[in-house]
N, C-alpha and C positions, 0 to 999 in steps of 0.2 A: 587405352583411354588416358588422356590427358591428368594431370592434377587440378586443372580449369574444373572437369568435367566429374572428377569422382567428389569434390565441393560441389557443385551445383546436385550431382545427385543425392548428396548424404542430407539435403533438405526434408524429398518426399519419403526418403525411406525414414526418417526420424518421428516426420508427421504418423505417417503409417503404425510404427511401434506406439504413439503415444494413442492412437484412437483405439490399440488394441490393449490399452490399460497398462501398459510397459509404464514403471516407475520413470517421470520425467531425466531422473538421474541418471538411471540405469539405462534409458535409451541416450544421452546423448554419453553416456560412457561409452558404450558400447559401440556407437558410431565414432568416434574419435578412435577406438583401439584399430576396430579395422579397418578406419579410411586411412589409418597413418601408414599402417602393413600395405593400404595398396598403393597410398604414394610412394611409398619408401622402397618398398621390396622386400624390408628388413622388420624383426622384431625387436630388435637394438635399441632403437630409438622409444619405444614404444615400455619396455620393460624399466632402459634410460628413465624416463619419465615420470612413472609410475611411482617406482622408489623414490621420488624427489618429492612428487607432488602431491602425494598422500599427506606426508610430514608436515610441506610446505600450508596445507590449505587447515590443517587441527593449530597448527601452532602461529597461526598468523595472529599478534596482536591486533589487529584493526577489527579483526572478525571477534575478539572477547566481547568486544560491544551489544552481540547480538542474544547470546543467551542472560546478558544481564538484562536487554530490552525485554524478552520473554519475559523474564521471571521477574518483575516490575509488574506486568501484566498480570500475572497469575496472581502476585498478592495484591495490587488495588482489584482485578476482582471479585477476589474472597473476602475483602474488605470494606464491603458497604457502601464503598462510594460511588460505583456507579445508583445508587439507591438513591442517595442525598445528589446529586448532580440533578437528577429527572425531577426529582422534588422542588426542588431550589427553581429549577426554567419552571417547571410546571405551576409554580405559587404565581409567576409572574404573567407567563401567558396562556396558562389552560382554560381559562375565563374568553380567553376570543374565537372566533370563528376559527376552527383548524388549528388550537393553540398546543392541543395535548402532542399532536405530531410535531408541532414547531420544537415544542419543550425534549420530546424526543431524540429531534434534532441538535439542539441544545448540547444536551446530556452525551450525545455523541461526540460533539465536537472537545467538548472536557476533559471525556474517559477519552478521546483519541490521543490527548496531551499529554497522558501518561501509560498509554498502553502500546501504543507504536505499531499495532498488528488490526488491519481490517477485521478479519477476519475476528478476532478475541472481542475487538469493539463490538461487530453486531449480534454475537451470540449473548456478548452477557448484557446491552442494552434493550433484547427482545425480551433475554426474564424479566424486566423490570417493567418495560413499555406495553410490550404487547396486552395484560390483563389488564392497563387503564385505557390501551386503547378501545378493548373490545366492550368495559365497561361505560365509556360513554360515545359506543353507537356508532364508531368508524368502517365504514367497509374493509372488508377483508383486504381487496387489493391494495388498498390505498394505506392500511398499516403497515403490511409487510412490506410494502416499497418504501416507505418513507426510512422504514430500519436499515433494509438492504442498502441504499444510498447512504444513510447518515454511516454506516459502517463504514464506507470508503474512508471517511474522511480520518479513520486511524491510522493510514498509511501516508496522507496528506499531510495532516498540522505533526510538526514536531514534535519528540522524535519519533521517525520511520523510520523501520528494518529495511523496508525496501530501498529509500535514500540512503541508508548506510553502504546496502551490497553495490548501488549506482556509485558512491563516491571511491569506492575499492576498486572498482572496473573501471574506473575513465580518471581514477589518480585525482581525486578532488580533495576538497575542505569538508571536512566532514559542517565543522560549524555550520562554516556561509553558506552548505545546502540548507541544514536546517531554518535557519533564517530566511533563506529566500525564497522558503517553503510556507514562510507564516502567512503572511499575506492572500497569497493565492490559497491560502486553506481556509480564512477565513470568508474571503469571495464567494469559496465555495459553500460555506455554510449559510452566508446570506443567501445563496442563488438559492439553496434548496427550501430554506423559509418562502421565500418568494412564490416558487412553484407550490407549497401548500397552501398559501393563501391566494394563488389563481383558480390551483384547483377546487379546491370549497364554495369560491363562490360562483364558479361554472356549474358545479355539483353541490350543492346546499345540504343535498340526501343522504351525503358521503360520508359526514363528520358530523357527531356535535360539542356541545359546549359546559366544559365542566363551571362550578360554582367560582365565582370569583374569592381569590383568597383575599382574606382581612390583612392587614398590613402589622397585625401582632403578630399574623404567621409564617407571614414571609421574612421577617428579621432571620427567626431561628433557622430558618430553612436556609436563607446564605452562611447565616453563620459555622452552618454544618459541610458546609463544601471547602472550607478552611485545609483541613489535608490534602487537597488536591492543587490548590494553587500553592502551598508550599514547594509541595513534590517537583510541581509542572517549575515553580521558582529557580529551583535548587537545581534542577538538572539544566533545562534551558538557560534560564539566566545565569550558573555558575558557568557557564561552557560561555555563556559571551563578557562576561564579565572576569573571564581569565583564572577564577577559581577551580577548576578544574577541567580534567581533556575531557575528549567525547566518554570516552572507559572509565572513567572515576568518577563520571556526574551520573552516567549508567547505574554503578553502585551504587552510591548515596543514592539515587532513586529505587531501585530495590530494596536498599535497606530501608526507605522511610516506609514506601507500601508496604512493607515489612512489618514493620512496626504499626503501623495504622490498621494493617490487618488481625494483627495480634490483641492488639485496645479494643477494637469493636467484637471480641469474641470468635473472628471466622477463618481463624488460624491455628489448629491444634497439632497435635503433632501427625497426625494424618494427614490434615487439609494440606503440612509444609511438605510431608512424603509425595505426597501429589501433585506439589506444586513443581517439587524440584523433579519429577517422573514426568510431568507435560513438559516442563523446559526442555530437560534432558530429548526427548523425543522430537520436537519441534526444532532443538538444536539439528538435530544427527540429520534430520530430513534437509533443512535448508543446508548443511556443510554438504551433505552426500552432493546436490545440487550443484551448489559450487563446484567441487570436486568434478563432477562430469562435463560440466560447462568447460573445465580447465583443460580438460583435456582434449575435447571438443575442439575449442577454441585454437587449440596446439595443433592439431589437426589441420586446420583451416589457414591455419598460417604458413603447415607445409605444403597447401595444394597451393597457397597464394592467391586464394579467392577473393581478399577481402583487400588486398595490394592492387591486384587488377580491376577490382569491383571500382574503387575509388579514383585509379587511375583512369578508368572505363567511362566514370562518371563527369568527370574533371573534364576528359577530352572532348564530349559531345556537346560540352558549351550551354548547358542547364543554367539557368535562374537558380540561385542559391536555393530560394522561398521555393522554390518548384520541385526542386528533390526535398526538402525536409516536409513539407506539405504530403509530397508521397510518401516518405518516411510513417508519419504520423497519421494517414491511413493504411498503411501496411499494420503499423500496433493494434490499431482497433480489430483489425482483420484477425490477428496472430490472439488477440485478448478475448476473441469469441471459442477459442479450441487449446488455450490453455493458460496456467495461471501466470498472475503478475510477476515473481519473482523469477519465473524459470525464462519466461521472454526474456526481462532485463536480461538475465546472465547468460542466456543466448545468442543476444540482438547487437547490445552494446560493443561489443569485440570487433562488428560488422558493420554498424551503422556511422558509429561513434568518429574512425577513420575516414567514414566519405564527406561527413558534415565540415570537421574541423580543418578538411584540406579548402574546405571555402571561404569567400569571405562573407561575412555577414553585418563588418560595420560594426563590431565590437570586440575587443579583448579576449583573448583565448580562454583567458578565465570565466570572466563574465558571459561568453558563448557556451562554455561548457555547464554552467551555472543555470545558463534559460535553459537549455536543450534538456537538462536534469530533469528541470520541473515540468519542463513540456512532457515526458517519457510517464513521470510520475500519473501526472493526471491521466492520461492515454491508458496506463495501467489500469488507473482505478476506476475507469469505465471498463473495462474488460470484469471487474468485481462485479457488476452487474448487467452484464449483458449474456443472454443465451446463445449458447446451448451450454458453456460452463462459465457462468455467473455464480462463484461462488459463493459468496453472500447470499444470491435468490436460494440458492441449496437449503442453505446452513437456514435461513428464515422460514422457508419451506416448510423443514423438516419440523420447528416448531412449531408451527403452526399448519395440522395437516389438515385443519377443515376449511383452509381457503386453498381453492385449484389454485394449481401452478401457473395458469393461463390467467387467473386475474391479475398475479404477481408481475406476468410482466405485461401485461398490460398496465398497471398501475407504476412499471418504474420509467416508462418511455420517456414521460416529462421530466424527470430527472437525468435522463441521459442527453436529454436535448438540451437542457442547465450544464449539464457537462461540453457538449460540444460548442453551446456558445461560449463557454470561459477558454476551451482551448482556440478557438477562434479570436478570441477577447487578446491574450495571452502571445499567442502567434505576429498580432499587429502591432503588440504591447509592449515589446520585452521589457521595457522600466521597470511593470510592474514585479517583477521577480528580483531583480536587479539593483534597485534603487536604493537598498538598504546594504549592500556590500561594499566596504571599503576598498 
């Protein structure tokens, strides 16, 4: 058997260990050790390796970025703000038709600004959301979708762990992804307003309408999200304003959630054991990741699949738009049977080589820049779509007295707001773009 051929097969056999609960890492480790032994013949290369790329992938500065993103996360959400965020939208639009899910929305897109993990964004914006939703009168399906979705968008608006691990893999700007992430995160949190206010007034029965707030109550209410636009200030705007790299605006943003957790009470010396025991965990699970990916990927390099895949691709005289089109339903494919960050750090090694040997009519950088955010978004519909819609889980599980089947019934509208923006997106590039020097 060829080198061609033991790459082409270490696909279904990878799929195979993941559907039978094989840790993401430990299956693509595990295929990388022994597709190398069969390309090679040798365990040389393979122990070579090992010893290099263990070291290589704990001590990579680029990667410190990622347990400070965490643990940023872990103290804005022991720190109340996701609380004053919902409060703050909700003083403004919980008064309209579908306002309390807008304001939900809202509050998502905030806490995404400084929490940087889907996943963190929708579980701590369901403690908050979900009992005002069910208090005035939302259907089941229709709250936990709007959470599930609005969760995405913490991996979208700046900073993302997952745009961190994409600009490590395809050699980018860490900033200019950030930045060229804003925009299309914002798109996204209008598209998803929009969709709750088509939906409401299709379905009138489905939501209702809390009290409109007085305008003495909404001062304080903004006034109290003040530690969030700092945070989101400080790290965003220090990283474009040259104050600091992406690793040291990381910190000062942990240390202020830090600190703002600590002022509002919800930081003791437990809550911080806990915080640094989640990081720490969430750490080791995304490096182990990496880790297998790396090796994986080393693998793949020696059967040459991804040299000929590209070369393969080139030869047969494809429309640029017609292979990344494919590309970009391949993700959706791969985001219905496993999660966003282990694709990327699967896909990219593979994809990334076929795209950039084409032309597309702009700058290798600026190509590499849209294709990011194309990937990103592609991920963060994979967040909610079944059968492993992680978000639908996580919202799920909090709420177990709405079936699983209304949930996704109630997120389809939202994922159709997904695929028109990556559609949007796709004819669009400026709009990712526009803003990079």
């Amino acid at each position: 058997m060829s080198g061609i051929e033991i790459g082409l097969w270490s696909f279904p056999v990878l799929i195979l260990l993941i559907f039978l609960r094989i840790p993401i890492g430990a299956a693509m480790l595990g295929c990388g050790i022994v597709g190398t032994f069969l390309v090679t013949g040798r365990w040389t290369p393979i122990l070579s390796q090992l010893k290099s790329v263990i070291w290589a992938t704990n001590v990579n500065y680029s990667l410190s970025i990622i347990p400070l993103f965490l643990l940023m996360g872990q103290f804005a959400a022991r720190g109340g703000m996701s609380q004053s965020l919902f409060n703050a939208a909700a003083a403004f639009l919980g008064h309209r038709k579908g306002g309390v899910a807008m304001a939900a929305v809202g509050a998502c897109a905030g806490f995404g600004s400084i929490c940087g993990s889907s996943l963190a964004t929708a579980a701590t914006m369901a403690q908050v959301a979900l009992p005002e939703l069910r208090r005035h009168g939302y259907a089941g399906g229709l709250a936990t979708a709007t959470l599930a979705a609005g969760g995405t968008l913490g991996i979208l608006i700046p900073p993302s762990v997952v745009l961190v691990i994409y600009a490590i893999l395809a050699e980018q700007n860490i900033a200019k992804l950030f930045l060229a992430a804003f925009v299309p995160g914002i798109i996204a949190a209008i598209s998803y307003l929009t969709v709750i206010a088509i939906y409401v007034r299709l379905k009138p029965e489905s939501a209702g309408q809390a009290p409109r707030v007085p305008w003495s109550e909404r001062l304080p209410a903004v006034i109290a999200v003040w530690p969030v636009a700092v945070i989101f200030f400080l790290v965003v705007g220090g990283i474009y304003l040259g104050w600091f790299t992406p690793t040291q605006a990381a910190a000062v943003g942990a240390v202020g959630a830090g600190l703002v957790a600590w002022k509002n009470g919800g930081l003791d010396r437990a809550a911080l054991l806990a915080c640094f025991k989640e990081t720490a965990v969430s750490t080791g699970m995304i490096f182990f990741i990496v880790l297998g990916a790396t090796v994986f990927n080393s693998f793949l390099a020696f059967s040459r699949l991804p040299q000929v895949g590209a070369e393969w691709v080139t030869a047969q005289g494809f429309a640029p738009m017609t292979v990344l089109i494919i590309i970009l339903v391949l993700y959706i494919i791969f985001g219905c049977i496993m999660d966003s960050l282990s694709m990327i750090v699967l896909t990219i090694p593979i994809f990334f080589p076929i795209v950039t040997a084409m032309d597309f009519g702009m700058s290798p950088e600026h190509f590499a820049i849209w294709f990011g955010i194309l990937v990103l978004m592609v991920a963060e519909i994979g967040m909610i779509t079944p059968p492993v819609g992680l978000n639908l889980f996580i919202i799920s599980a909090m709420s177990r007295e709405v079936p699983i089947r209304d949930t996704y019934r109630g997120i389809v509208p939202f994922v159709s707001a997904d695929l028109f923006r990556i559609v949007l997106l796709t004819a669009f590039p400026i709009i990712s773009t526009f803003l990079i020097v």
